[in-house]
N, C-alpha and C positions, 0 to 999 in steps of 0.2 A: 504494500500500500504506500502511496506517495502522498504527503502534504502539501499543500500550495496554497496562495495568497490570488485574490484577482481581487486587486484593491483590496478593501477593507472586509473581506469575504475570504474566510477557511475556507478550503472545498480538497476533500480527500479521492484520491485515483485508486481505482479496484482492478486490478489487471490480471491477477490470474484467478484459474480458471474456480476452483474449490473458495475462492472469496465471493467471484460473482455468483454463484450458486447460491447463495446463502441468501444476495438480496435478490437476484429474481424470481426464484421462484417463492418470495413471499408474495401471502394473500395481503398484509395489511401496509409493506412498505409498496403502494403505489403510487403517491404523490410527488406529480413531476416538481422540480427545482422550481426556485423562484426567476432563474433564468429565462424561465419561459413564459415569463409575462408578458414582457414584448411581444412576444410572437401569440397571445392571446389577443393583444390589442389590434390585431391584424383579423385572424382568424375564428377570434371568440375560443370560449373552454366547450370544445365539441369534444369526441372520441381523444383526441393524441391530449390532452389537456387535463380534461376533465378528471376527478377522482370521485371515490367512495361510491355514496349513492349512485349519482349524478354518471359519471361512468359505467357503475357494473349497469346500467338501465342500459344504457346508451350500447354498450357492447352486448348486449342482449340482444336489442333491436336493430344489429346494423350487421351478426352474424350471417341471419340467411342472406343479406346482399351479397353474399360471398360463397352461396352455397354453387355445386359444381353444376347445376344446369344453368345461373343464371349466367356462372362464368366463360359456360359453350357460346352465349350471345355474345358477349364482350370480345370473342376472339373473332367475330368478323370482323371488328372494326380494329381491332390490329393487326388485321392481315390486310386491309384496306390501307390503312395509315402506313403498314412497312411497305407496300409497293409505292406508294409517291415517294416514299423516302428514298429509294432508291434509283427511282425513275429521277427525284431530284440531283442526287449525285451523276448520274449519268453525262453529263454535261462535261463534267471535271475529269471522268474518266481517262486514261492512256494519255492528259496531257503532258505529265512529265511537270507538272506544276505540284508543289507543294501548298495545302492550302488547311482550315481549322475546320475539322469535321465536326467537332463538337455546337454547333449552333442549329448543325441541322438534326442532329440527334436532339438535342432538346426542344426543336420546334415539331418532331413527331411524336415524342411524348408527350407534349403538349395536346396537342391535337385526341390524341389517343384520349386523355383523361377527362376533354373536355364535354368528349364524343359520349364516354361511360361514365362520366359523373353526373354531367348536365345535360345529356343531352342535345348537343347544340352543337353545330359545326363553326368552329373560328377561323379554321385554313391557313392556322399558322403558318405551316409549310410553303403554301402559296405567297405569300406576305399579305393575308387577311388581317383586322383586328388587331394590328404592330398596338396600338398604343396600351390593346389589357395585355398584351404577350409582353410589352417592357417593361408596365406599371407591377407584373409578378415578380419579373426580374430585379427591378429595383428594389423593390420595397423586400425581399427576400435579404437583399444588399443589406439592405441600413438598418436592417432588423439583427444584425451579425455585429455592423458597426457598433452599433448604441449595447450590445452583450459585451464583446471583447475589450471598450475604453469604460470604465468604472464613472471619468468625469461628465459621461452623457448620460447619467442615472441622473443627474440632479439637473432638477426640469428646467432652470432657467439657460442652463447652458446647452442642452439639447435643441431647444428652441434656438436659440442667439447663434447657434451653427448653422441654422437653416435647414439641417437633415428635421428636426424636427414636423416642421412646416411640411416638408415634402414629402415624408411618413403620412402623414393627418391624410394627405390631399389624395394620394395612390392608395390608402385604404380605402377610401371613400368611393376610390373609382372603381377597386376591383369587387368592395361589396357591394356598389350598385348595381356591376352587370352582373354577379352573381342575382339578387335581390331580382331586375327584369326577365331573366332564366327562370327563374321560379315561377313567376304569373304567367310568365309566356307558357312556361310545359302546363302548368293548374288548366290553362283555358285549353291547352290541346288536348288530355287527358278527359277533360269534361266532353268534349266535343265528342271522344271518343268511347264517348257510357264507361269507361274505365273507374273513375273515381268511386260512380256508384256502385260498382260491384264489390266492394268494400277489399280488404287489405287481404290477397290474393298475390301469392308470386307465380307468374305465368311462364312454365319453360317454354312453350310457345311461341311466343313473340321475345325480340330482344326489349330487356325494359334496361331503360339508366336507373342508374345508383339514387337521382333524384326522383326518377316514378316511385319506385320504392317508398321511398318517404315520404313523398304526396299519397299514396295509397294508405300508409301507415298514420298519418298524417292525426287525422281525429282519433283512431283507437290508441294510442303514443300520449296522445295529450302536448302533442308537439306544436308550437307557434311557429309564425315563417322565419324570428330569428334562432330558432332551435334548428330550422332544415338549413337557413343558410350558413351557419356554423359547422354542419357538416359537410358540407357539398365542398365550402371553402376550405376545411382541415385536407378531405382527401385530393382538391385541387393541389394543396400546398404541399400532401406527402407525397402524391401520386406522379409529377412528373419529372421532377429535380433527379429525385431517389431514381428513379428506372432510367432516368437520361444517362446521370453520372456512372450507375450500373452497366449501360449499354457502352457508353464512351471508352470508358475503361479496358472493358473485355476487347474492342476492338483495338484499340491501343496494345494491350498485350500481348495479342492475336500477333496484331503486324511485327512483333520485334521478335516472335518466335516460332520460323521456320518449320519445325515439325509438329508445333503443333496446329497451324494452320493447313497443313498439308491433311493433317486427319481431321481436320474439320468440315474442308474440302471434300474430303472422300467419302464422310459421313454422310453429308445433305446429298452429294452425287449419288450414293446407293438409293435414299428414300426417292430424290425428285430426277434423278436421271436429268437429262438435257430440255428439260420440259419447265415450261414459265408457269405452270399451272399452280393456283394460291393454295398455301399450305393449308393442313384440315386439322383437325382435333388430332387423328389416330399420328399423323406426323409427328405433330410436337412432344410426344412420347417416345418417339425411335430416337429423340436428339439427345442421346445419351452421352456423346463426348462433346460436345457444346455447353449442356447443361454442367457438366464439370467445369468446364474454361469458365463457365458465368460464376461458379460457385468460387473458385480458385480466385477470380479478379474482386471477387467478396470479399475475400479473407485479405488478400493483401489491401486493397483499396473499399472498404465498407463504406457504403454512401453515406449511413447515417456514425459519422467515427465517432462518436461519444453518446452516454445518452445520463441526465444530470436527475437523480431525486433527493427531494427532501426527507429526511429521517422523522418520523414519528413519533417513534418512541427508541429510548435506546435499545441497540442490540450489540453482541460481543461477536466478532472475526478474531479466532488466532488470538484466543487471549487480549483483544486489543477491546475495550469497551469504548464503543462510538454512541457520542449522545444525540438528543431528541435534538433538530432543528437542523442537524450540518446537512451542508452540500454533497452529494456522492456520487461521484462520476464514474462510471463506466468505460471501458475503454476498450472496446472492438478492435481499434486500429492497432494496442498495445497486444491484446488477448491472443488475437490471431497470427502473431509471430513470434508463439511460445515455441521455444527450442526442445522442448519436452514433449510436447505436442507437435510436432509438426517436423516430418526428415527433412526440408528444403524452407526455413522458413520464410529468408529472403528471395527466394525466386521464385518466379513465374512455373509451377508446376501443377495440372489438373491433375496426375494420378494423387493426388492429396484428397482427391473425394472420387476415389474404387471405394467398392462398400468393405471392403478389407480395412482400408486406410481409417475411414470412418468409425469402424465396427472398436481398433484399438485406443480410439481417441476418447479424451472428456467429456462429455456429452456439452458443456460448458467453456469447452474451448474455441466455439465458433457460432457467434448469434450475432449476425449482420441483420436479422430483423426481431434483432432483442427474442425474448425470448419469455418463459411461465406466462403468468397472466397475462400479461400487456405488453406479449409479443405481437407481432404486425399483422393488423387481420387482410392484407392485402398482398400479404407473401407471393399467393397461388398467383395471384393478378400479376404480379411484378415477375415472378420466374416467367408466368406462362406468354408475357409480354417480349421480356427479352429474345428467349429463344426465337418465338415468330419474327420479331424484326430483323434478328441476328441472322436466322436461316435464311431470310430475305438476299442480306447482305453479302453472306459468303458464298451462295448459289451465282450472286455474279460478277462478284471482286475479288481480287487478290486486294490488298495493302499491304504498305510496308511504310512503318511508324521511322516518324524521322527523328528523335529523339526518344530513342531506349532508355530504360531503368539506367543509373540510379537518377538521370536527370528528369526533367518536368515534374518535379514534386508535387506532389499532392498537397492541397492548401485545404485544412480541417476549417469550414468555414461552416453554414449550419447543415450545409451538403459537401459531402469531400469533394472537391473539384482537380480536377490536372490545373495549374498554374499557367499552363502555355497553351491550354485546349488540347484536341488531337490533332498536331500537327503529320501530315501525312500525304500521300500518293495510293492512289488505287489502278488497278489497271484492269478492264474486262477480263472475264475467263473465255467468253466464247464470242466471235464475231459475226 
């Protein structure tokens, strides 16, 4: 365990693996840190926020949004979303130009989430809707700023910087057009006798993550700022997280030769020479993909920390920790235990063969946290990457122009590459 100071703020580091077990999978330490108020005054205290009551209700009700027939819907529109993405890149293809993949990764996950959150097409990727695609951007920014400098906790100087001001204005904007999604689906749902059938999950039809809630709506006891708190929480985890996850993998792809080569050879046995959009039974055979995504987890986990407040006291290791501190988590620490891991510095998938798996801590690797108020959008987020990834390796080679140990990863509230994915793709087939 490590001590530290952020300003005037204890906050203790938990890094391996037999400590973090202890706090997650308790039922009563679930109260995220006070660092996360910022980012409530963005979001509101939805699902990632919320505790006790307020929580265990809310993760009741927002389970079946995640059950496996609703999530068969969800993957047409990221198999829609990864073909632009890719048809997007195509341009840049075989030029021999070096350019930043990373924006157009986050403008399909974008898309993707806004598709299965809300509902609503923004066309990110086209350059639809740029000012709520920046106003996320931003406000994600200065929601990190105003965490990591202690002297923007005291209001007048937050303000007198100006980030304050421009915080106010870009929450405002992005919960308004959350806020006009909401009445706009309320009148299409009604249009569509849906509402009146009462709170119904239809594997049937694809429904967003916001029908859901509109159907659940009166039996919940839920107001429009209880749905718009959620729709904006899974806006806020749902695209960063799977972008930086998807960035990554491709990043580490391009600077390791065989393992691209068998990644390559995997999607060729499922999809042979054929453009045709990937299916459910697919994203199952993508068995050594799914490692590369899980491997680029462990060295690069989108979410590198994750911060709660203590309760009440508990003892780690003889150490008794009291009611009130900060306690940090550390994925990025956890997952290059040398005890745990043969290769912990490098880029290696056989780290998740079910062998590898089978000898490990069960506690040595929770890039989407893990016991209770592990990540209910796990499946979404795997089942996400693979489709856009098998998109991408079905019809690029890359080759990353700055390999490990440079382009550091910057722990910001999403772990980000520092220098984006800089890089060169070239067609596989002409």
């Amino acid at each position: 365990m490590i001590k530290a100071w952020l300003g005037p703020v204890p906050i203790l580091f938990v890094v391996d693996p037999d400590s973090a077990k202890v706090i997650l999978e308790s039922n009563t330490l679930i109260t995220k840190s006070s660092f996360y108020d910022k980012v409530a005054d963005w979001i509101g205290t939805g699902l990632l926020i919320s505790t006790n009551e307020k929580w265990q209700s809310r993760r009741k009700l927002l389970t079946p949004a995640f059950h496996f027939n609703i999530l068969k819907g969800y993957t047409e529109v990221m198999v829609k979303e990864g073909e632009v993405f890719v048809d997007q890149l195509d341009k840049l293809a075989d030029t021999g130009r070096e350019f930043n993949l990373y924006p157009y990764v986050k403008r399909c996950a974008l898309d993707i989430i806004c598709e299965t959150a809300m509902g609503t097409h923004i066309n990110a990727q086209i350059g639809m809707n740029s000012e709520y695609v920046d106003a996320v951007t931003r406000v994600s920014d200065l929601t990190w700023t105003y965490i990591r400098f202690p002297f923007f906790w005291i209001k007048p100087i937050w303000y007198a910087s100006s980030y304050g001001f421009e915080f106010d204005r870009l929450v405002k904007l992005t919960n308004d057009f959350t806020r006009k999604v909401i009445n706009e689906r309320r009148e299409a749902l009604r249009e569509e006798g849906i509402l009146e059938s009462g709170p119904k999950i239809s594997t049937k039809q694809r429904m967003a993550f916001l029908d859901l809630l509109l159907m659940h709506q009166a039996a919940s006891n839920l107001n429009d700022e209880d749905i718009r708190e959620e729709v904006d929480t899974f806006m806020f985890e749902g695209h960063d997280t799977t972008a930086a996850g998807m960035a990554f993998a491709i990043w580490l792809i391009g600077q390791n030769a065989e393992a691209q080569a068998k990644v390559h050879a995997e999607v060729d046995s499922i999809f042979g020479d054929s453009s045709r959009p990937p299916e459910e039974a697919d994203v199952t055979k993508l068995v050594y993909l799914e490692r590369c995504i899980k491997e680029s987890l462990r060295l690069f986990p989108s979410v590198p920390l994750f911060a709660r407040r203590l309760t009440h006291d508990i003892t780690i290791k003889d150490t008794v920790l009291p009611e009130g501190l900060n306690l940090i988590l550390a994925p990025l620490a956890t997952h290059r235990d040398p005890e745990q891991y043969e290769r912990p510095w490098e880029f290696y998938p056989d780290h998740f063969t079910q062998e590898a798996i089978a000898k490990r801590h069960p506690y040595a690797y929770f890039p989407f946290s893990a016991g209770p108020r592990n990540c209910i959008g796990q499946k979404f987020a795997l089942s996400e990457e693979k489709i856009v990834l098998s998109w991408f390796f079905r019809r690029f080679r890359v080759e990353s122009s700055e390999p490990m140990p440079g382009n550091r990863p910057l722990p910001e509230l999403i772990l980000k590459p520092s220098d984006g994915v800089l890089c060169k793709i070239y067609r596989r087939r002409h």
